[in-house]
PDB file of the backbone (N, CA, C, O) and the ligand in Angstrom, with CONECT records:
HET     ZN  A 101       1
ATOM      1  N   UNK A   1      -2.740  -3.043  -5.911  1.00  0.00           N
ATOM      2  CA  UNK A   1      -2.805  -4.328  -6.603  1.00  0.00           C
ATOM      3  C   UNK A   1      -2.961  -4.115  -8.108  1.00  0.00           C
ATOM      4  O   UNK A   1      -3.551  -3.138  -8.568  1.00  0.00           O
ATOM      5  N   UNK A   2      -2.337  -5.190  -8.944  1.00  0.00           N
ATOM      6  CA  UNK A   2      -2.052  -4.527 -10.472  1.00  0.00           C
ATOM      7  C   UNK A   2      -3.480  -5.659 -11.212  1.00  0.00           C
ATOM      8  O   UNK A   2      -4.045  -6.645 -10.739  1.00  0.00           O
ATOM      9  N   UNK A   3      -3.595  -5.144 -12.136  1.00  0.00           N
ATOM     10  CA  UNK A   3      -5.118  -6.185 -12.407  1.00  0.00           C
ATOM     11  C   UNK A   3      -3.796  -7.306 -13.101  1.00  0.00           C
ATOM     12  O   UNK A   3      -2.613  -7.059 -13.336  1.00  0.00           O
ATOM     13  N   UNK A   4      -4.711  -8.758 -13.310  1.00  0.00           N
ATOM     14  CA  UNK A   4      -4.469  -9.966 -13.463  1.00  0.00           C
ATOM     15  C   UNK A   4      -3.387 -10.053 -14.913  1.00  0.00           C
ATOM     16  O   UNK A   4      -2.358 -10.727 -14.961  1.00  0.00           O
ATOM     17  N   UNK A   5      -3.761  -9.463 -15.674  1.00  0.00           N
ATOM     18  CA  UNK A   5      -3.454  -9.139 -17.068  1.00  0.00           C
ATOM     19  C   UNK A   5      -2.964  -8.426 -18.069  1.00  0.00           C
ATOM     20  O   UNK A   5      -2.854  -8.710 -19.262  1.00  0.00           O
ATOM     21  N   UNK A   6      -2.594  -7.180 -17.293  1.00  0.00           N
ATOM     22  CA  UNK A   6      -1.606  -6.015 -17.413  1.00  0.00           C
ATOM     23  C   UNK A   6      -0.970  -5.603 -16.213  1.00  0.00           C
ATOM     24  O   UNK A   6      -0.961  -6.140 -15.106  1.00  0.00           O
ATOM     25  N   UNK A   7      -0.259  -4.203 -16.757  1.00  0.00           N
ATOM     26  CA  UNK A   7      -0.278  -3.257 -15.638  1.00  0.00           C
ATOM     27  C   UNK A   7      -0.678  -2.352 -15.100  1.00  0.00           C
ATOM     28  O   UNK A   7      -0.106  -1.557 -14.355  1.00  0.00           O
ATOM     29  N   UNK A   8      -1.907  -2.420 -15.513  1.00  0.00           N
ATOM     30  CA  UNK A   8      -3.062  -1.595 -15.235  1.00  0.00           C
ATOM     31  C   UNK A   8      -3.411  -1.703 -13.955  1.00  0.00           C
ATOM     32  O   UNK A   8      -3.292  -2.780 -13.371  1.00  0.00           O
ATOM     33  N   UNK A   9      -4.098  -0.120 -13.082  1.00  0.00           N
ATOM     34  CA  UNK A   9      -4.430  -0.580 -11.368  1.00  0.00           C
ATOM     35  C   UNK A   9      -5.620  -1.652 -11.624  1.00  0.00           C
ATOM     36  O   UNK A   9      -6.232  -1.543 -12.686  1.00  0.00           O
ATOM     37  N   UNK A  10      -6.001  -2.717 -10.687  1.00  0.00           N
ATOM     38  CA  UNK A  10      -6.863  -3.220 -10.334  1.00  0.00           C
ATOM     39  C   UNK A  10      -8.315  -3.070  -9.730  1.00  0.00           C
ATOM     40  O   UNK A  10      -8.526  -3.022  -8.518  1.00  0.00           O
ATOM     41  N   UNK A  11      -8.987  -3.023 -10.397  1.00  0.00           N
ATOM     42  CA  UNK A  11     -10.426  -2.217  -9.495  1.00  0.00           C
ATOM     43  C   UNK A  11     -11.389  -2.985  -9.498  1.00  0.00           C
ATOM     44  O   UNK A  11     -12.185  -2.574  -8.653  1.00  0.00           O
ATOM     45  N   UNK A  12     -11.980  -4.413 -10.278  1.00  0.00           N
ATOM     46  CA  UNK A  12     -12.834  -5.310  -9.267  1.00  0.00           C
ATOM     47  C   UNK A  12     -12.475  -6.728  -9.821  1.00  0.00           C
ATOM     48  O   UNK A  12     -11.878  -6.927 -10.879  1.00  0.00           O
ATOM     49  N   UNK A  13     -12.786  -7.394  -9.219  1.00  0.00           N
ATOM     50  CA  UNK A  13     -12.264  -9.267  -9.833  1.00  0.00           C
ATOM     51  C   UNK A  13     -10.563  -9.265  -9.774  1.00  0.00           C
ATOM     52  O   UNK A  13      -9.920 -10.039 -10.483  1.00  0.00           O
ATOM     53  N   UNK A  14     -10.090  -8.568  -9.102  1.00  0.00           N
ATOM     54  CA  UNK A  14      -8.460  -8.667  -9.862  1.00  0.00           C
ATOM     55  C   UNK A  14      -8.103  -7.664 -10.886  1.00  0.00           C
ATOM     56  O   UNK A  14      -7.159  -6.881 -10.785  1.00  0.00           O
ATOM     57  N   UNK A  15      -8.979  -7.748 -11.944  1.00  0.00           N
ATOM     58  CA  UNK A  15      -8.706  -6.605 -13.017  1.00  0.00           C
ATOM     59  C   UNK A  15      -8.732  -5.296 -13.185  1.00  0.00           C
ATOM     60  O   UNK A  15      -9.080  -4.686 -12.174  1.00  0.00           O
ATOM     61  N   UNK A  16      -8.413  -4.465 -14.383  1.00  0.00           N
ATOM     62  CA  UNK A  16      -8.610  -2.867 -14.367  1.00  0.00           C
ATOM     63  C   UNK A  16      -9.392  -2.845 -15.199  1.00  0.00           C
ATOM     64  O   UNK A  16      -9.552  -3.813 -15.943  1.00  0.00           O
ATOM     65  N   UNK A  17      -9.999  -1.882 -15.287  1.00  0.00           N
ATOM     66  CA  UNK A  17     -11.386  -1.576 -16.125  1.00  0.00           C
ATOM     67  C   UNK A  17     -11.586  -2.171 -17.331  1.00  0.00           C
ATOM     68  O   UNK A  17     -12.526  -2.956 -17.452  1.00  0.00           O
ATOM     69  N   UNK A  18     -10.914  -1.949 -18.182  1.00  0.00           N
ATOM     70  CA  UNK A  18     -11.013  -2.796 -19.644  1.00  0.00           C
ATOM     71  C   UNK A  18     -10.803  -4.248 -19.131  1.00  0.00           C
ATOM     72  O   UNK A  18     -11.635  -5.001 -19.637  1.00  0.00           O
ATOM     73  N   UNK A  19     -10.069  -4.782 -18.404  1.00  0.00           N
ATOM     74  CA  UNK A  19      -9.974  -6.514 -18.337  1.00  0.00           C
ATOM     75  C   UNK A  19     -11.211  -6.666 -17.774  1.00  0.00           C
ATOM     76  O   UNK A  19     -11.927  -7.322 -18.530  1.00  0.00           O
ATOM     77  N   UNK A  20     -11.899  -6.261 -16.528  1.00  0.00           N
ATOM     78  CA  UNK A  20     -13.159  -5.955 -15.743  1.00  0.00           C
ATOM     79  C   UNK A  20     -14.462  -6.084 -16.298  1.00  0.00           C
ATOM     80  O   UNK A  20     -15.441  -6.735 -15.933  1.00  0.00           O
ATOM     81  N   UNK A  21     -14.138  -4.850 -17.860  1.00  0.00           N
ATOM     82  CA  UNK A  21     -15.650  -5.255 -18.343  1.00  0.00           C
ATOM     83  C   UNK A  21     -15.611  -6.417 -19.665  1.00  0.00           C
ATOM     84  O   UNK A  21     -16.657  -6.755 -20.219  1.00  0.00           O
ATOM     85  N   UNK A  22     -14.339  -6.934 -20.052  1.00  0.00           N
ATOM     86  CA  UNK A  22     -14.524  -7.813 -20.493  1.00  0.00           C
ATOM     87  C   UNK A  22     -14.591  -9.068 -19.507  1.00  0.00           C
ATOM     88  O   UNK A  22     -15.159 -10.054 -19.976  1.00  0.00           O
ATOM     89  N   UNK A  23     -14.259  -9.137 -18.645  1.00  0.00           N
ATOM     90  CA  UNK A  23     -14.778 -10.738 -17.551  1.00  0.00           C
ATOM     91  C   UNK A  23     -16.356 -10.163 -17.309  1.00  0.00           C
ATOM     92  O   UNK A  23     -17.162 -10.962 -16.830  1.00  0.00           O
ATOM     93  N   UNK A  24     -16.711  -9.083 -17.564  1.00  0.00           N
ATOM     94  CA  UNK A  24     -18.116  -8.998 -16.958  1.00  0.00           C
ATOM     95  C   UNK A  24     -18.993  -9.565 -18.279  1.00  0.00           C
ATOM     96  O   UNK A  24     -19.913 -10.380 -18.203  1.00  0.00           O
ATOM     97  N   UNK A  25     -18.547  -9.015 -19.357  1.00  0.00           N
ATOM     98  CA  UNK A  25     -19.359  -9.759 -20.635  1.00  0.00           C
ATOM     99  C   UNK A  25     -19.016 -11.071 -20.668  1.00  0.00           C
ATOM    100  O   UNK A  25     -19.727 -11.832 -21.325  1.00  0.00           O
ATOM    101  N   UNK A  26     -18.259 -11.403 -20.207  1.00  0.00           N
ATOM    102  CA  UNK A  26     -17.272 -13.005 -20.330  1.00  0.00           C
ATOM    103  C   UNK A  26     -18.595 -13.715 -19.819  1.00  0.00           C
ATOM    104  O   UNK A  26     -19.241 -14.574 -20.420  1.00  0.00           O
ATOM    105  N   UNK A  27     -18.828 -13.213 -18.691  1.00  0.00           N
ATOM    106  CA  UNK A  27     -20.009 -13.620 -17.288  1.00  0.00           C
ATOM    107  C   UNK A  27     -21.284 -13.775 -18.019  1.00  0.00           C
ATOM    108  O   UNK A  27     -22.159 -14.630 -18.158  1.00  0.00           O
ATOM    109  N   UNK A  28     -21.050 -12.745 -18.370  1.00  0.00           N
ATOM    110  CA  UNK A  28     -22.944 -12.398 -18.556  1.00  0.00           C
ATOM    111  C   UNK A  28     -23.242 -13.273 -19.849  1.00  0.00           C
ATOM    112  O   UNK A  28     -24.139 -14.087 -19.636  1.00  0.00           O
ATOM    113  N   UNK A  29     -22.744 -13.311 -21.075  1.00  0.00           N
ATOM    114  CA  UNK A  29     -22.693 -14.037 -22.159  1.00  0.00           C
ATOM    115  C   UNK A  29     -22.683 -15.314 -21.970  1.00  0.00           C
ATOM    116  O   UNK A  29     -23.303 -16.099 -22.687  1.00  0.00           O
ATOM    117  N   UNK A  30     -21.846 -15.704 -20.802  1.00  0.00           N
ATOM    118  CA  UNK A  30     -22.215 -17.323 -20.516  1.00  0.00           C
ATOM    119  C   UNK A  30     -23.503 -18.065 -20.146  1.00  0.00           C
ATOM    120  O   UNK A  30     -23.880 -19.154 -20.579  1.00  0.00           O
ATOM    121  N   UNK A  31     -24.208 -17.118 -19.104  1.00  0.00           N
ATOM    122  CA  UNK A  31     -25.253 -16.846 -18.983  1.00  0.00           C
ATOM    123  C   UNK A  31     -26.737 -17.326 -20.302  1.00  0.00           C
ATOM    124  O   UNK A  31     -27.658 -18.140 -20.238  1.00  0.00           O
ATOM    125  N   UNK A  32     -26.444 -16.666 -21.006  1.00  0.00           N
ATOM    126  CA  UNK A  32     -27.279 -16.685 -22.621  1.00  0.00           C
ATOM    127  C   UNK A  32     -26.779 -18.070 -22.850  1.00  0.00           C
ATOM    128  O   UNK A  32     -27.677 -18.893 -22.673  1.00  0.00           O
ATOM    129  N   UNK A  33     -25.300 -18.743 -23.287  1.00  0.00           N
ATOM    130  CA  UNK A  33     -25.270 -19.685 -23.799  1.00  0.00           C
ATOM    131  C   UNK A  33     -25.588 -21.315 -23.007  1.00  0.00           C
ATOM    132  O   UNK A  33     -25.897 -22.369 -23.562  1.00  0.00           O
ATOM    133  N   UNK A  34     -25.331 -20.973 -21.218  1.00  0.00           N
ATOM    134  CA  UNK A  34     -25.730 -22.416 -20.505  1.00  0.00           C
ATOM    135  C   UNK A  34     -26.963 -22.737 -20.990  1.00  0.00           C
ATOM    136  O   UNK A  34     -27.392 -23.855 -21.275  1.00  0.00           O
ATOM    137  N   UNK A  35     -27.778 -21.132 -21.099  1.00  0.00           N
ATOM    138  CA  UNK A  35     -29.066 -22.021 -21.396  1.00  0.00           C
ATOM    139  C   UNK A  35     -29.591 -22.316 -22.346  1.00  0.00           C
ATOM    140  O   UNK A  35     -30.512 -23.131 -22.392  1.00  0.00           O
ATOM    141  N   UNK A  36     -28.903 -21.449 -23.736  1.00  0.00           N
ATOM    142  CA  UNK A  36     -29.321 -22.300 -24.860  1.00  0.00           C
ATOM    143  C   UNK A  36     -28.810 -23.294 -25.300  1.00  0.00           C
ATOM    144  O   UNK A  36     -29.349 -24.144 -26.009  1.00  0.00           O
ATOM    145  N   UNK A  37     -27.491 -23.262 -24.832  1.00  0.00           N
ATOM    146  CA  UNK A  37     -26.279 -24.378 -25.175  1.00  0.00           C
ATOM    147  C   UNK A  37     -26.140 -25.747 -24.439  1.00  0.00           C
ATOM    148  O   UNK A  37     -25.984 -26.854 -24.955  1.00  0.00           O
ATOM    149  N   UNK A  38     -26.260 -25.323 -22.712  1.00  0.00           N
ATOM    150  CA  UNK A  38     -26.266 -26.458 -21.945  1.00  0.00           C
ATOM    151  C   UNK A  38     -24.750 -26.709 -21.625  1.00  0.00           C
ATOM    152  O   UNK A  38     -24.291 -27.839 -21.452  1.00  0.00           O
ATOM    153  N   UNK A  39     -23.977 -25.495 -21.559  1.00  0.00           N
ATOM    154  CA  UNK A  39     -22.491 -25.802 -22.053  1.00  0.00           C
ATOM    155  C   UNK A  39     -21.716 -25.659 -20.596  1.00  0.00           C
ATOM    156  O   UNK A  39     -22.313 -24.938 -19.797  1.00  0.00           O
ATOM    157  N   UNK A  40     -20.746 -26.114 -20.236  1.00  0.00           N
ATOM    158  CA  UNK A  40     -20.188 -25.901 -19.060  1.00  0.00           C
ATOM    159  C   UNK A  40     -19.087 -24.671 -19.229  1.00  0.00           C
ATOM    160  O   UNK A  40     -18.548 -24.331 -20.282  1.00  0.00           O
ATOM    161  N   UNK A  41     -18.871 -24.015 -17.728  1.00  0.00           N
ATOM    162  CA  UNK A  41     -18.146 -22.957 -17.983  1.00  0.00           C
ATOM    163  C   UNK A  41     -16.923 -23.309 -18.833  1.00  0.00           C
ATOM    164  O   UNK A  41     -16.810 -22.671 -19.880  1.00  0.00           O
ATOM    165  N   UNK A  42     -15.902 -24.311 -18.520  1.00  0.00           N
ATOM    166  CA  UNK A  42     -14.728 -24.775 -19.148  1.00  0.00           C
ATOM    167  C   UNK A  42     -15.334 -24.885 -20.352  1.00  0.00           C
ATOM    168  O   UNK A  42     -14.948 -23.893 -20.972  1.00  0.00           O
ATOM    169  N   UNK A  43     -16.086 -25.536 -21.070  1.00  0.00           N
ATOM    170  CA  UNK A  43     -15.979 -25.764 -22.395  1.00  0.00           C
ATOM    171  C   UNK A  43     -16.645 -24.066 -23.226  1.00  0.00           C
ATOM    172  O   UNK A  43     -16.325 -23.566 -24.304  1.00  0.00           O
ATOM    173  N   UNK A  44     -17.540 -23.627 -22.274  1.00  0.00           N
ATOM    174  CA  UNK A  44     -17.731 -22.496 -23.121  1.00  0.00           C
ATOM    175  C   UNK A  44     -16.285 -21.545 -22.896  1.00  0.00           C
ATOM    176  O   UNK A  44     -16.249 -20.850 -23.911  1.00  0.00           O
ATOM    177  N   UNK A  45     -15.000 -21.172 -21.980  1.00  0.00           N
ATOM    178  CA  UNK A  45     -13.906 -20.640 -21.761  1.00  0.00           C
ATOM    179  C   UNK A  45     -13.125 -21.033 -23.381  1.00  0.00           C
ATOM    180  O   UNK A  45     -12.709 -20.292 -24.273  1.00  0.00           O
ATOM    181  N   UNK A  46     -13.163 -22.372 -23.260  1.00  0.00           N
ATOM    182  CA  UNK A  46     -12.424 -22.681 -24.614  1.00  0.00           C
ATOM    183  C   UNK A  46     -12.929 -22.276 -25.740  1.00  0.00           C
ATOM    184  O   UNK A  46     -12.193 -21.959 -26.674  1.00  0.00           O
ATOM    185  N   UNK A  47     -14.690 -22.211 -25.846  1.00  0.00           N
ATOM    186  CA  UNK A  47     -15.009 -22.220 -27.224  1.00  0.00           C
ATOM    187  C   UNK A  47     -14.414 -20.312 -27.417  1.00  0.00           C
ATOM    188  O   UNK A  47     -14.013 -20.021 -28.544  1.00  0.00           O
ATOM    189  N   UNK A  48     -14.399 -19.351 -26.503  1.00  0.00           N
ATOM    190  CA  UNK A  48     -13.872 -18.121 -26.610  1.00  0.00           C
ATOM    191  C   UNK A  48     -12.685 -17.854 -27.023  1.00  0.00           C
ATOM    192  O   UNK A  48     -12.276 -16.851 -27.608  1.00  0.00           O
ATOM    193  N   UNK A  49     -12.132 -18.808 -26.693  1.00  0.00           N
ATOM    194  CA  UNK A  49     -10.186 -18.538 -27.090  1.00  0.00           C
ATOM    195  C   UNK A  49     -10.275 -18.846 -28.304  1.00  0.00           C
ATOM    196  O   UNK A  49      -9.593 -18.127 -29.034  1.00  0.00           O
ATOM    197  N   UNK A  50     -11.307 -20.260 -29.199  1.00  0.00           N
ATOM    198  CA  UNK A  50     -10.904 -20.628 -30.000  1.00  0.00           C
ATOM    199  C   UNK A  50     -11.626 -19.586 -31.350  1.00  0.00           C
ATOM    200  O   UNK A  50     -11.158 -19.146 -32.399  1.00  0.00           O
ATOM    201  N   UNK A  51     -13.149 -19.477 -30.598  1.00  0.00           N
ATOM    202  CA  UNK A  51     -13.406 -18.327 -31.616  1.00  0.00           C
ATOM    203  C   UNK A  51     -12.709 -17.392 -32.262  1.00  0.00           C
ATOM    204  O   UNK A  51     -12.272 -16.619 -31.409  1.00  0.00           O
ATOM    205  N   UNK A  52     -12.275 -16.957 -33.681  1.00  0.00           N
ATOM    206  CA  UNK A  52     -12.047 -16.030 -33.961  1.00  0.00           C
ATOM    207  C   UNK A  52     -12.405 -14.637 -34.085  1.00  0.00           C
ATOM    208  O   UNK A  52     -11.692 -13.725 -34.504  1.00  0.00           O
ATOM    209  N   UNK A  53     -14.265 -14.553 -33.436  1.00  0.00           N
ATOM    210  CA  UNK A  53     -14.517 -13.150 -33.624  1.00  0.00           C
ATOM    211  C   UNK A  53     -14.414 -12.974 -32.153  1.00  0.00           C
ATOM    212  O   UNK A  53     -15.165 -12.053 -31.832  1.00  0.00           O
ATOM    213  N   UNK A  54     -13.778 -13.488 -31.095  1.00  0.00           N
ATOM    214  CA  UNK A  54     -13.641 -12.953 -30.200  1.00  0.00           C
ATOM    215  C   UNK A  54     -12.597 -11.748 -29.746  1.00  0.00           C
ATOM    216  O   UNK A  54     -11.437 -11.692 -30.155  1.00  0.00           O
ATOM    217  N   UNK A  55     -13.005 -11.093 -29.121  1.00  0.00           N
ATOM    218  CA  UNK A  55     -12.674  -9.687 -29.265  1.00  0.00           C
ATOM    219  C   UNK A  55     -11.305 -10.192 -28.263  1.00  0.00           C
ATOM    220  O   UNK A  55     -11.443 -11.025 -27.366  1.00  0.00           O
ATOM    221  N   UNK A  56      -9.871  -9.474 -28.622  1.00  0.00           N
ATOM    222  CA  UNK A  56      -8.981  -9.475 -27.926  1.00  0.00           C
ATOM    223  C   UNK A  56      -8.893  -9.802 -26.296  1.00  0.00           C
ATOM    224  O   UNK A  56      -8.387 -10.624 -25.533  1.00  0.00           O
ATOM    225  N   UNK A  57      -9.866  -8.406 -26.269  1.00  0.00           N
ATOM    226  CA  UNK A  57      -9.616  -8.744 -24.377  1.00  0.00           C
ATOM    227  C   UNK A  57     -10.165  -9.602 -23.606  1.00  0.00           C
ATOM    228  O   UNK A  57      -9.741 -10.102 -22.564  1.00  0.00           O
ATOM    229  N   UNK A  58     -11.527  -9.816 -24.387  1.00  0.00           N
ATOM    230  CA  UNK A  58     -12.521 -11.477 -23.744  1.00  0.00           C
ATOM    231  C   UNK A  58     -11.516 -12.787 -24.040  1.00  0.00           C
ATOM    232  O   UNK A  58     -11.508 -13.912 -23.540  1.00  0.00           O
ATOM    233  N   UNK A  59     -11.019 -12.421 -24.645  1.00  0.00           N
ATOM    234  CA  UNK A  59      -9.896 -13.849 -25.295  1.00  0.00           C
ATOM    235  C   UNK A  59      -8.585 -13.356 -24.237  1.00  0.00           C
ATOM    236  O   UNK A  59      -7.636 -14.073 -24.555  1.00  0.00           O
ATOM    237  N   UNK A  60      -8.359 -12.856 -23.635  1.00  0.00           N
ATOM    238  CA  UNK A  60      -7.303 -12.738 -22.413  1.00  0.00           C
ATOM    239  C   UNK A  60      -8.100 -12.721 -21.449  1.00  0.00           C
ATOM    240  O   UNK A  60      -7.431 -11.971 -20.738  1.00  0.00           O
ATOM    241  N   UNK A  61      -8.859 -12.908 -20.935  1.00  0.00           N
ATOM    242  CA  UNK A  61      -9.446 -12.516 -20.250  1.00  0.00           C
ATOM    243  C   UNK A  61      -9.979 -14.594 -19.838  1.00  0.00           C
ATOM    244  O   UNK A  61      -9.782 -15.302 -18.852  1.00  0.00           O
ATOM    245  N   UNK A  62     -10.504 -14.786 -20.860  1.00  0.00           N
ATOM    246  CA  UNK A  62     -11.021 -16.253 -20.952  1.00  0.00           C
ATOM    247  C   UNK A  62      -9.820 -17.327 -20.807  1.00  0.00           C
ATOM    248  O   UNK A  62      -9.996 -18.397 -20.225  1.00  0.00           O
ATOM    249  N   UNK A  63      -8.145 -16.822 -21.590  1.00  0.00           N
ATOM    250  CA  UNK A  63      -7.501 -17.639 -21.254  1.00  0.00           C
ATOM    251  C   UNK A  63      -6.841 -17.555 -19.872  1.00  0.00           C
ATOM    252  O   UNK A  63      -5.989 -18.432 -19.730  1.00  0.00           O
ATOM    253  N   UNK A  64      -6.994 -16.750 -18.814  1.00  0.00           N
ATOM    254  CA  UNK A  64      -6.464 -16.349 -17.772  1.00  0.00           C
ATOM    255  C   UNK A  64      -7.477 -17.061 -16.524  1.00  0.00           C
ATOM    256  O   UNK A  64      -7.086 -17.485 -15.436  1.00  0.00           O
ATOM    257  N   UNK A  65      -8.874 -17.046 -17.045  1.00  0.00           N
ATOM    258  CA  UNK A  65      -9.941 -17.872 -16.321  1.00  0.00           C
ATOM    259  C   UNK A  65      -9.740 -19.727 -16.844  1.00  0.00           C
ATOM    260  O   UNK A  65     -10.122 -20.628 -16.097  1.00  0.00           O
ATOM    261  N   UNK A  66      -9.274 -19.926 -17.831  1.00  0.00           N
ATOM    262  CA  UNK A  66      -8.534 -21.324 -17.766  1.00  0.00           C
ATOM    263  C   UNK A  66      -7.873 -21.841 -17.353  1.00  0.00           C
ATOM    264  O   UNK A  66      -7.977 -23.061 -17.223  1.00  0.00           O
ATOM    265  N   UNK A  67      -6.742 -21.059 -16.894  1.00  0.00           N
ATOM    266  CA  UNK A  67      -5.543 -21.277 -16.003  1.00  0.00           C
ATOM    267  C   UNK A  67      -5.801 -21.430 -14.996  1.00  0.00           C
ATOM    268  O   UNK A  67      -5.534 -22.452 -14.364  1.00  0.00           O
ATOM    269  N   UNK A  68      -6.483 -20.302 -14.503  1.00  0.00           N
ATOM    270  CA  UNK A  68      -7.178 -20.432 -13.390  1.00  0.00           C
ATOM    271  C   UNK A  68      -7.977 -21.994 -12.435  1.00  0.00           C
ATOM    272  O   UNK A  68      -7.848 -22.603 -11.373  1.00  0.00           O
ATOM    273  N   UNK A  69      -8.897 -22.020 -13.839  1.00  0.00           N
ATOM    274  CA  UNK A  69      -9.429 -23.031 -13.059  1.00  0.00           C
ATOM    275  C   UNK A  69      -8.662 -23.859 -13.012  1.00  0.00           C
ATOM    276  O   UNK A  69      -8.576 -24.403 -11.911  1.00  0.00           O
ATOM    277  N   UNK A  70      -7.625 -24.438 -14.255  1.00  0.00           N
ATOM    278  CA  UNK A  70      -6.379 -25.520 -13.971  1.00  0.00           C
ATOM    279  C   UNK A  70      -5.915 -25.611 -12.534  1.00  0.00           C
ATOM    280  O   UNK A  70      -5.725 -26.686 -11.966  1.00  0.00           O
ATOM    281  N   UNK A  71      -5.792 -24.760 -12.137  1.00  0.00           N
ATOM    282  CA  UNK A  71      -4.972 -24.164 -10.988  1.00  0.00           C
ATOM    283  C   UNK A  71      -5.670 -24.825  -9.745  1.00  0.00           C
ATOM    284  O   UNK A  71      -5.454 -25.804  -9.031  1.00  0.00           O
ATOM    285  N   UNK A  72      -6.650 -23.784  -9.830  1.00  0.00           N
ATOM    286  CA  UNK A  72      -7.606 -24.457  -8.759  1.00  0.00           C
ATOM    287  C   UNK A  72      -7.994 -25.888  -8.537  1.00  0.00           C
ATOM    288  O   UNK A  72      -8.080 -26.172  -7.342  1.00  0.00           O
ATOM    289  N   UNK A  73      -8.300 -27.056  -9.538  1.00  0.00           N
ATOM    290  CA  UNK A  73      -8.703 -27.996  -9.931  1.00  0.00           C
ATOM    291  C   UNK A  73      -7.110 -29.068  -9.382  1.00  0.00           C
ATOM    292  O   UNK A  73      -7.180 -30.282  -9.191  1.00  0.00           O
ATOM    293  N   UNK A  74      -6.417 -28.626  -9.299  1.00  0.00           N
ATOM    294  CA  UNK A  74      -4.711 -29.025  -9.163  1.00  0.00           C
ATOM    295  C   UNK A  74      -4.460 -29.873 -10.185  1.00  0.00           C
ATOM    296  O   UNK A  74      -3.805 -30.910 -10.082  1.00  0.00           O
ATOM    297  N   UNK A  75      -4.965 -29.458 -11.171  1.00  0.00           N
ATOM    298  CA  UNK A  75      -4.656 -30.074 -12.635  1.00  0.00           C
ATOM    299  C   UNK A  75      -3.547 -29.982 -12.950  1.00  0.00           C
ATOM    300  O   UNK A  75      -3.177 -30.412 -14.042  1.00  0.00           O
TER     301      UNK A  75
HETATM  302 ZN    ZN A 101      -5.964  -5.168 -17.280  1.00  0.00          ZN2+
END
């Protein structure tokens, strides 16, 4: 299985290591901001894409978990 976002092999969530540990900081960072922020996953997903100091792969990584939920949501 190829991870979500390249063609890199896949080794947990869908992704390969670099996409992997950026959905894992993706995770964990959200974490810090529900509770200082109060923010929902979707709106904190967006505030990542829109940030500019977001680091490349959290920003693929965040727009691929948008789609996612589109998806799911049958938006
Ligand atoms: Zn990848």
């Amino acid at each position: 299985m190829k991870c979500a976002l390249c063609e890199r092999e896949a080794i947990k969530n869908g992704y390969c290591d670099l996409h992997g540990s950026a959905y894992e900081n993706v995770v964990k960072t959200y974490e810090l901001w529900k509770t200082a922020l109060n923010i929902s996953w979707k709106e904190y997903l967006s505030e990542i894409v829109k940030n500019p100091l977001t680091g490349e792969w959290a920003k693929k990584v965040a727009e691929h978990l948008i789609k996612k939920e589109a998806n799911e949501s049958g938006a």
